[in-house]
Backbone as CSV, one residue per row, in Angstrom:
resi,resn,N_x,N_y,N_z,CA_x,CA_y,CA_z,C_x,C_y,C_z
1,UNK,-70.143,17.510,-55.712,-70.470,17.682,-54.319,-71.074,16.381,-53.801
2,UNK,-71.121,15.950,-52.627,-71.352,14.924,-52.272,-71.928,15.326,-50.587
3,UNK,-72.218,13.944,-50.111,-73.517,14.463,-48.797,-72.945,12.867,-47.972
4,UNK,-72.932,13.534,-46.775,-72.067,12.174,-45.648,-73.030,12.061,-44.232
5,UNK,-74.265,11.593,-44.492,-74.914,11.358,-42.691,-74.145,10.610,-41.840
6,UNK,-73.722,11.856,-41.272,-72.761,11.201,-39.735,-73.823,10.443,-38.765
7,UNK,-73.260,9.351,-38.782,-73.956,8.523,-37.836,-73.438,7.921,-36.190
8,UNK,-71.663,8.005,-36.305,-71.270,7.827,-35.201,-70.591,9.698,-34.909
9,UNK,-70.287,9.352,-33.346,-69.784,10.312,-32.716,-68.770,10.633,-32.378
10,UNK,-67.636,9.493,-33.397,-66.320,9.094,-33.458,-65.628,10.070,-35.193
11,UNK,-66.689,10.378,-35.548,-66.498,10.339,-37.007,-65.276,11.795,-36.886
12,UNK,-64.542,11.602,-37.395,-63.554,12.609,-37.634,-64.064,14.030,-38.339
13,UNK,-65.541,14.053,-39.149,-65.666,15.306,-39.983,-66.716,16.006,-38.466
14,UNK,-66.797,15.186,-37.536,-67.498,16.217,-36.524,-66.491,17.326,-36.062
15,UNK,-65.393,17.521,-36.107,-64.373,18.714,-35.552,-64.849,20.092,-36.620
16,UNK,-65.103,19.396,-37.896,-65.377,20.299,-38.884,-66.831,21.316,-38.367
17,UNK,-67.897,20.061,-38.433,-68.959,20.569,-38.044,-69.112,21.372,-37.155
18,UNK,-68.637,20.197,-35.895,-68.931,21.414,-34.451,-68.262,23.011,-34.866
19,UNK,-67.120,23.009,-35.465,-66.469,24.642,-35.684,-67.432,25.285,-36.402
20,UNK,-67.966,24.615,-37.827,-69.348,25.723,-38.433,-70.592,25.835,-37.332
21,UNK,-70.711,24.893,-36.764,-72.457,25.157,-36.380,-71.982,26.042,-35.255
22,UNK,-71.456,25.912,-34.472,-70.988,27.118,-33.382,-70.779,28.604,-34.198
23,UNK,-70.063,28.577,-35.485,-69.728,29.612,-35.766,-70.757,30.704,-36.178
24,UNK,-71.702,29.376,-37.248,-72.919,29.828,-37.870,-74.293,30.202,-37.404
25,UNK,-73.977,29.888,-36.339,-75.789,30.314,-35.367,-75.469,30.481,-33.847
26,UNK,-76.216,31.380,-33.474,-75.809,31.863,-32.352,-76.512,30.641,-30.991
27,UNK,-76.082,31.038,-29.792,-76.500,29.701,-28.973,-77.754,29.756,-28.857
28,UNK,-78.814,30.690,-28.891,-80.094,30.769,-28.428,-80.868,29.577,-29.717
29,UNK,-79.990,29.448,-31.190,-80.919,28.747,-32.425,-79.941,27.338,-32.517
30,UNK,-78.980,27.215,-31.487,-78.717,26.138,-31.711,-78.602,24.980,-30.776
31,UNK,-78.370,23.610,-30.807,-78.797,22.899,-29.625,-77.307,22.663,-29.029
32,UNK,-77.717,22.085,-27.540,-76.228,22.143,-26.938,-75.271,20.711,-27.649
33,UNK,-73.780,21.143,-28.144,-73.486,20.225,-29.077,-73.374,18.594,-27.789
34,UNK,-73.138,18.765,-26.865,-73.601,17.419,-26.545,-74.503,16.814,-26.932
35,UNK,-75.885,17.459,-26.703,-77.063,16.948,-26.904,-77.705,16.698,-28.246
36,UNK,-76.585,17.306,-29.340,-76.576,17.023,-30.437,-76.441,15.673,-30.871
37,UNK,-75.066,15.532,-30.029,-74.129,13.811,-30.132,-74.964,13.121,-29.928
38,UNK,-75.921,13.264,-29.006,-76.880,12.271,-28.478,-77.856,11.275,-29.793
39,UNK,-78.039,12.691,-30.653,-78.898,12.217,-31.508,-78.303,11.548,-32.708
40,UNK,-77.193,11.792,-32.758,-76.335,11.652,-33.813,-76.657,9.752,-34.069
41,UNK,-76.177,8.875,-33.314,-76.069,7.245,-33.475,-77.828,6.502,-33.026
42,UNK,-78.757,7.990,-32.705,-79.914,7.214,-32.115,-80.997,8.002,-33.054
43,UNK,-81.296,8.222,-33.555,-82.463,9.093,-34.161,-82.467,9.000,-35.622
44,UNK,-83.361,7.688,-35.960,-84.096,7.773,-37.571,-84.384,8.650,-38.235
45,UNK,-85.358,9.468,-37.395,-85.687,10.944,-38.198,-84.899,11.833,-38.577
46,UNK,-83.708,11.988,-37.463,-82.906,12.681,-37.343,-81.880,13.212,-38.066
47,UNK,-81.439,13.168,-39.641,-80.199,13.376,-40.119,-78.990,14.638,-39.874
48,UNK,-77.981,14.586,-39.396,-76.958,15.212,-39.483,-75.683,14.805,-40.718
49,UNK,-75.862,16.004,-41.819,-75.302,15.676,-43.196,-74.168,16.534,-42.963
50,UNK,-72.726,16.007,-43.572,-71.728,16.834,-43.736,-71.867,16.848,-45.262
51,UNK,-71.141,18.257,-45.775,-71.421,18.343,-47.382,-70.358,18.716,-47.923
52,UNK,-69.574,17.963,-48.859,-67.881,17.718,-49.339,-68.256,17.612,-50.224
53,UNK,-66.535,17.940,-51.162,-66.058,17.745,-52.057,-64.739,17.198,-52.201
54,UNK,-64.446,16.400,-53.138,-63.029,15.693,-53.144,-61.880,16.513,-52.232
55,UNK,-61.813,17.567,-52.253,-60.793,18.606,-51.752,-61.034,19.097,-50.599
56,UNK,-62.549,19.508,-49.824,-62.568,20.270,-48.772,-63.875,19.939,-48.355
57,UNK,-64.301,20.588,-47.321,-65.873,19.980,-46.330,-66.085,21.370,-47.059
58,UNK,-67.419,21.569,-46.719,-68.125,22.670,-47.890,-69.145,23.090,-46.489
59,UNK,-69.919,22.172,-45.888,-70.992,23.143,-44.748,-71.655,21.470,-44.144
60,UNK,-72.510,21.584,-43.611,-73.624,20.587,-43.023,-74.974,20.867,-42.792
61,UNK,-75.687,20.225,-42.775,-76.787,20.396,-42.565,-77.722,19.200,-41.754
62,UNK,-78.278,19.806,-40.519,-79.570,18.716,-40.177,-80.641,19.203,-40.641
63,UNK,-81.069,17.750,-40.625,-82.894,17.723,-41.274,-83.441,16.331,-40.635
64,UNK,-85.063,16.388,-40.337,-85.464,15.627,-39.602,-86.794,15.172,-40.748
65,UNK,-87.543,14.341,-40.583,-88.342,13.118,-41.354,-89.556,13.228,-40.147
66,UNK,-90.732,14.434,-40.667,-91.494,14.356,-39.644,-92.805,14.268,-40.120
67,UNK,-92.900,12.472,-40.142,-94.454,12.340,-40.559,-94.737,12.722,-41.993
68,UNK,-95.141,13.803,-42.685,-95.390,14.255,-43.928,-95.343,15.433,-44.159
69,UNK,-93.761,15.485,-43.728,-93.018,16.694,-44.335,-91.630,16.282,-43.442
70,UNK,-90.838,17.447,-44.226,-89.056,17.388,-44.150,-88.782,18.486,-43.559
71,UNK,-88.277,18.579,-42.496,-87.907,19.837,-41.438,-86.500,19.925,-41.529
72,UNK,-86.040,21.228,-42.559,-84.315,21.666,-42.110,-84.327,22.445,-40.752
73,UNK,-83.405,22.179,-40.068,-83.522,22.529,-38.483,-82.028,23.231,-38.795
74,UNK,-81.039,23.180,-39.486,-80.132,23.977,-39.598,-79.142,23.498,-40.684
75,UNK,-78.672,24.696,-41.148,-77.869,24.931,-42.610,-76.811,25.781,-42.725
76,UNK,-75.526,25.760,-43.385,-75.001,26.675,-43.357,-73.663,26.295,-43.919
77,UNK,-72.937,26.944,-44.788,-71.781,26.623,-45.737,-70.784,27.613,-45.209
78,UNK,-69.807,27.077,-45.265,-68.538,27.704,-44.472,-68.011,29.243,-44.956
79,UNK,-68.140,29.769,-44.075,-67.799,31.414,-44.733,-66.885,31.928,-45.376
80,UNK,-65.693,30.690,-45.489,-64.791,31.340,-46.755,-65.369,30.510,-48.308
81,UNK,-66.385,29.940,-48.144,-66.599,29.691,-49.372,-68.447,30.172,-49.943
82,UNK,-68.741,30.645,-49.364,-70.227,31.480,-49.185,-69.950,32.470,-50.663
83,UNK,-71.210,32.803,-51.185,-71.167,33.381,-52.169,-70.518,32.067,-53.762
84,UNK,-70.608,30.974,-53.963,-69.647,30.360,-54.904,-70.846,29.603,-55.325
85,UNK,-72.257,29.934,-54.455,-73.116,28.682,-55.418,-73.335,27.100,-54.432
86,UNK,-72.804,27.284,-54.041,-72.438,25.785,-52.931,-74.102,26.084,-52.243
87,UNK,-74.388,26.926,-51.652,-75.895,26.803,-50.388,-77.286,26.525,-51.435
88,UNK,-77.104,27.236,-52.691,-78.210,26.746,-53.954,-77.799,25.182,-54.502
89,UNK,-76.915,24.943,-54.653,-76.856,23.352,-54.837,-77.025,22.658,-53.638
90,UNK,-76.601,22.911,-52.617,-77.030,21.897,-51.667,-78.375,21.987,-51.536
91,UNK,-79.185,22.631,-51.143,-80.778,22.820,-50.988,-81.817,22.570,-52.478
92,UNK,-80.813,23.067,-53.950,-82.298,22.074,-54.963,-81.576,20.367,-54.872
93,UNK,-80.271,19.881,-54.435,-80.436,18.255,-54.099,-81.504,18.027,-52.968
94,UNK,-81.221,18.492,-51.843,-82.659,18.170,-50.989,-83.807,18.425,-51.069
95,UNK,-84.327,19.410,-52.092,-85.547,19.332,-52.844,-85.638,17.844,-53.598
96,UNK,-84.435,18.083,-54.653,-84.850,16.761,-55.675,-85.140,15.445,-54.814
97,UNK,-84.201,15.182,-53.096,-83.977,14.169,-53.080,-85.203,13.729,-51.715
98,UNK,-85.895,14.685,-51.413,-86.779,14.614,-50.119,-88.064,14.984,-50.808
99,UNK,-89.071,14.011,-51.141,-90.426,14.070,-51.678,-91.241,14.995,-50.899
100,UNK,-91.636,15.666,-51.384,-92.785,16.325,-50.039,-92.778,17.753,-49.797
101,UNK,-93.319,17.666,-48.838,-93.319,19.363,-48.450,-91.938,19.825,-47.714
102,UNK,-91.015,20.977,-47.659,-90.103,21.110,-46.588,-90.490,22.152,-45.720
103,UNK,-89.532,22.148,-45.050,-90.054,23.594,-44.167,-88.553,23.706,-43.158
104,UNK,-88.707,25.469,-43.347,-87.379,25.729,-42.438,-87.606,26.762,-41.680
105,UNK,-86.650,27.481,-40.774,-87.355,28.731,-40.295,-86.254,29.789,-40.433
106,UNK,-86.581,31.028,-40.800,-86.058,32.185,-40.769,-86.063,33.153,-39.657
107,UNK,-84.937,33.978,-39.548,-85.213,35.192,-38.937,-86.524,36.070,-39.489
108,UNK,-86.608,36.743,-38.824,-87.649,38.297,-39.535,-86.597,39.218,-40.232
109,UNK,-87.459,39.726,-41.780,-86.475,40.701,-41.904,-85.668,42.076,-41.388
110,UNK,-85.106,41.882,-40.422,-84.756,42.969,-39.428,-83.671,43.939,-39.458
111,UNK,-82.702,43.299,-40.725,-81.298,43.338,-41.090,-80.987,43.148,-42.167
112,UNK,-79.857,43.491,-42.937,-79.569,42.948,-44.177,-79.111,41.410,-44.174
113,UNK,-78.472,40.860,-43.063,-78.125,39.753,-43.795,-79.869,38.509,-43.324
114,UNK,-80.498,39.160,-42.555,-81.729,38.462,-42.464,-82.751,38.546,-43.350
115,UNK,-82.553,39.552,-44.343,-83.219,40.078,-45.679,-82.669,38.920,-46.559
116,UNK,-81.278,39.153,-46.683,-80.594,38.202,-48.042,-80.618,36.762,-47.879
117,UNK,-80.994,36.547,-46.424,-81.539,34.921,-45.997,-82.502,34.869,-46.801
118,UNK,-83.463,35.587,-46.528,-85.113,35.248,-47.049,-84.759,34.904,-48.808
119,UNK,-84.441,36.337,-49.102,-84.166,36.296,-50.673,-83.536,34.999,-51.285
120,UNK,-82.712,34.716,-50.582,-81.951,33.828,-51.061,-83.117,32.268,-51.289
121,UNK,-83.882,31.868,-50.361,-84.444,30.833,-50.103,-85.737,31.141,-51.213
122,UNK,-86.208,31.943,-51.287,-87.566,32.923,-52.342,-87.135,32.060,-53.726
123,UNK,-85.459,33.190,-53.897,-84.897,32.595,-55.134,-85.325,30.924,-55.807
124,UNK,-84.949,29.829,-54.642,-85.224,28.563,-54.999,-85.791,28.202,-54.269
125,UNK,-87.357,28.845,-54.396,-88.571,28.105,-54.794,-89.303,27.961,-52.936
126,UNK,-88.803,28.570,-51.891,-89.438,28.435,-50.997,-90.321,29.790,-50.676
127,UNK,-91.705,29.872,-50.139,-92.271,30.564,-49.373,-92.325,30.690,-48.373
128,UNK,-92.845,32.084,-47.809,-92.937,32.585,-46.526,-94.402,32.400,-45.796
129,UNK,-94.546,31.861,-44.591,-95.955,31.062,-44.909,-96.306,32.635,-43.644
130,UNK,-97.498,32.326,-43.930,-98.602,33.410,-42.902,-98.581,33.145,-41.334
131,UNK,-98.324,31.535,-41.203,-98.510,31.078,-39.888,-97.664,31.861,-38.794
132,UNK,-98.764,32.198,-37.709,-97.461,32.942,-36.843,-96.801,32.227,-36.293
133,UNK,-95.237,32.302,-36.004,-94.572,31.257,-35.419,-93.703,31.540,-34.202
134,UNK,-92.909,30.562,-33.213,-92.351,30.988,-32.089,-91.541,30.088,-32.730
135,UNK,-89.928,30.220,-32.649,-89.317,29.010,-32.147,-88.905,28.670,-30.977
136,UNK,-89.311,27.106,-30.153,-88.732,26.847,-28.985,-87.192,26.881,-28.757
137,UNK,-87.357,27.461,-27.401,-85.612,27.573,-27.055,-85.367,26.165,-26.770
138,UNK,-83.834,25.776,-27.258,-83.388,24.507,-27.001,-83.538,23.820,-25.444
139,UNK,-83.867,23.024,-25.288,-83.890,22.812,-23.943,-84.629,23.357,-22.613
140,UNK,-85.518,24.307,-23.378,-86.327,25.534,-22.134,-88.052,25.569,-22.728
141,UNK,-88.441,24.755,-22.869,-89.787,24.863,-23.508,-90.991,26.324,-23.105
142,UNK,-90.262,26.844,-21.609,-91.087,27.929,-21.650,-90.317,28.854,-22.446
143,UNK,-89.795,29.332,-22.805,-88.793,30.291,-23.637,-89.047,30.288,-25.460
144,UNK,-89.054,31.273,-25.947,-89.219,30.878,-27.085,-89.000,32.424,-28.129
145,UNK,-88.310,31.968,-29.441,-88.146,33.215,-30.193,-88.999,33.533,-31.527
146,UNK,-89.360,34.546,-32.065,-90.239,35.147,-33.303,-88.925,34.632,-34.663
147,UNK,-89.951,33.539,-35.233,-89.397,33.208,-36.513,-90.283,33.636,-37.359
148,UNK,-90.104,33.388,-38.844,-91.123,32.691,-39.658,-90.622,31.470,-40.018
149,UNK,-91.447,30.961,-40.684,-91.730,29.382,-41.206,-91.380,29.689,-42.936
150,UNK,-90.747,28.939,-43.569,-90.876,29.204,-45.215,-90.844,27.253,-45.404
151,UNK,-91.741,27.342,-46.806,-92.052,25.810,-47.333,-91.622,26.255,-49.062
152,UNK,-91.364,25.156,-49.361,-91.590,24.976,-50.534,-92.455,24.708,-51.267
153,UNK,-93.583,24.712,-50.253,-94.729,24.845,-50.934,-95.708,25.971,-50.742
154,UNK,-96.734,26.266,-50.997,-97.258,27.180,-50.570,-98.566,26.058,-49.474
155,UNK,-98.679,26.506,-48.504,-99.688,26.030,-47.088,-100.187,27.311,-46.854
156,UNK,-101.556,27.190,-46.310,-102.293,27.390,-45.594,-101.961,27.538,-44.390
157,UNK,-102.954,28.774,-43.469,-102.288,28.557,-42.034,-103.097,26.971,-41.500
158,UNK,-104.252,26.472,-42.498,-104.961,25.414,-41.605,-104.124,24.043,-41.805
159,UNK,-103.112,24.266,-42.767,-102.239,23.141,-43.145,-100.784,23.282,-42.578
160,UNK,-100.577,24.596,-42.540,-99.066,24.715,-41.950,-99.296,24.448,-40.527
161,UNK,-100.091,24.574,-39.461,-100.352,24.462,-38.101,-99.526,23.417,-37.531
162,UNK,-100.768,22.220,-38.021,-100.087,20.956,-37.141,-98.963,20.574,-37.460
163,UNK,-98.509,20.854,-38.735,-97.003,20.642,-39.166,-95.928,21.425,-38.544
164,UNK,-96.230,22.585,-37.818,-95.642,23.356,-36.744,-95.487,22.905,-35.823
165,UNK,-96.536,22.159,-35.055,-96.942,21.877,-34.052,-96.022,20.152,-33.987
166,UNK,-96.523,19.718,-34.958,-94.891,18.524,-35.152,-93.880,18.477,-35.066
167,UNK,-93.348,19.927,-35.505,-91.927,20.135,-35.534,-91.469,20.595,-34.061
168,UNK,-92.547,21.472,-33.611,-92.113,22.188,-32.199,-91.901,20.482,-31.359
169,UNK,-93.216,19.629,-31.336,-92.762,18.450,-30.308,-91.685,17.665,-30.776
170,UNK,-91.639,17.439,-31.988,-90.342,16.215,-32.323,-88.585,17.141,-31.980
171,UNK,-88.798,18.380,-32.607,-87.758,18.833,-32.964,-87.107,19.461,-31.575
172,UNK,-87.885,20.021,-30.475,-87.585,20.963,-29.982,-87.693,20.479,-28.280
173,UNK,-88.957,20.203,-28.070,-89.774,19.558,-27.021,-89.425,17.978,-26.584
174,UNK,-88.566,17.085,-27.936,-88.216,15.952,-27.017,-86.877,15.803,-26.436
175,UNK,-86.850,14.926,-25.314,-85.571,15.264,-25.041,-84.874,14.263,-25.281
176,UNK,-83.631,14.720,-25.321,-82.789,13.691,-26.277,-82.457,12.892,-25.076
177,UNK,-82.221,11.584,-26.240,-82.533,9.928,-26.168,-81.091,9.576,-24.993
């Protein structure tokens, strides 16, 4: 398996992407794909990863570099190949390969497949932190939805806070470049 940060907005594996991330999250958790592009050739922090194999694109993932900790902002492996092991290898490489604390956000368990999210992430090695959380709506800062937060580490609500509070301004609250 192998890992490709798209950096231009020319790149041919974006047809791939844009079809999963539309497919994989509904519009309220995801950003508008223009404003995606935006970030794509301008934003250090910013990574947008496509994730291949010699034969086929496998899923993508962004993740952002915020200060002192690693924010996955979205994930997701293509649904005819889900279930094969592919979403546990991609996530212990970004453990092995991102020092630090991570942090992602979940639904609530409300559902089965929002149950087998959690489980799944439990499995390798992330927690469900206490902190109560909102996520900001893309682009609408008064608007906002009931997540939780999970780390790979275990935090505190006095440690998970401002690291929330980082992610809500970098991730959510700035506007793209």
């Amino acid at each position: 398996m192998q890992f490709q940060r798209i950096t231009s907005v020319n790149d041919p594996a974006l047809t791939f992407i844009k079809t999963l991330y539309e497919d994989a999250f509904p519009p309220h958790e995801r950003r508008d794909w223009a404003a995606l592009l935006q970030l794509v050739p301008d934003t250090r922090e910013m990574h947008l990863d496509l994730v291949y194999t010699a034969d086929q694109n496998i899923g993508l993932i962004t993740w952002w570099e915020i200060d002192d900790c690693f924010f996955i902002e979205h994930f997701a492996i293509d649904a005819a190949l889900r279930g094969q092991n592919y979403g546990a290898l991609v996530l212990n490489h970004y453990k092995e390969q991102l020092p630090g604390t991570i942090i992602l956000e979940v639904e609530h368990p409300e559902d089965s497949f929002s149950i087998r999210r959690i489980v799944f992430y439990e499995r390798l090695g992330y927690h469900i932190l206490s902190l109560p959380y909102r996520q900001p709506a893309y682009g609408n800062p008064k608007a906002s939805f009931p997540f939780l937060l999970m780390s790979n580490r275990m935090l505190s609500d006095q440690d998970a806070s401002p690291l929330a509070e980082k992610i809500k301004n970098k991730v959510y609250l700035t506007p793209a470049r």
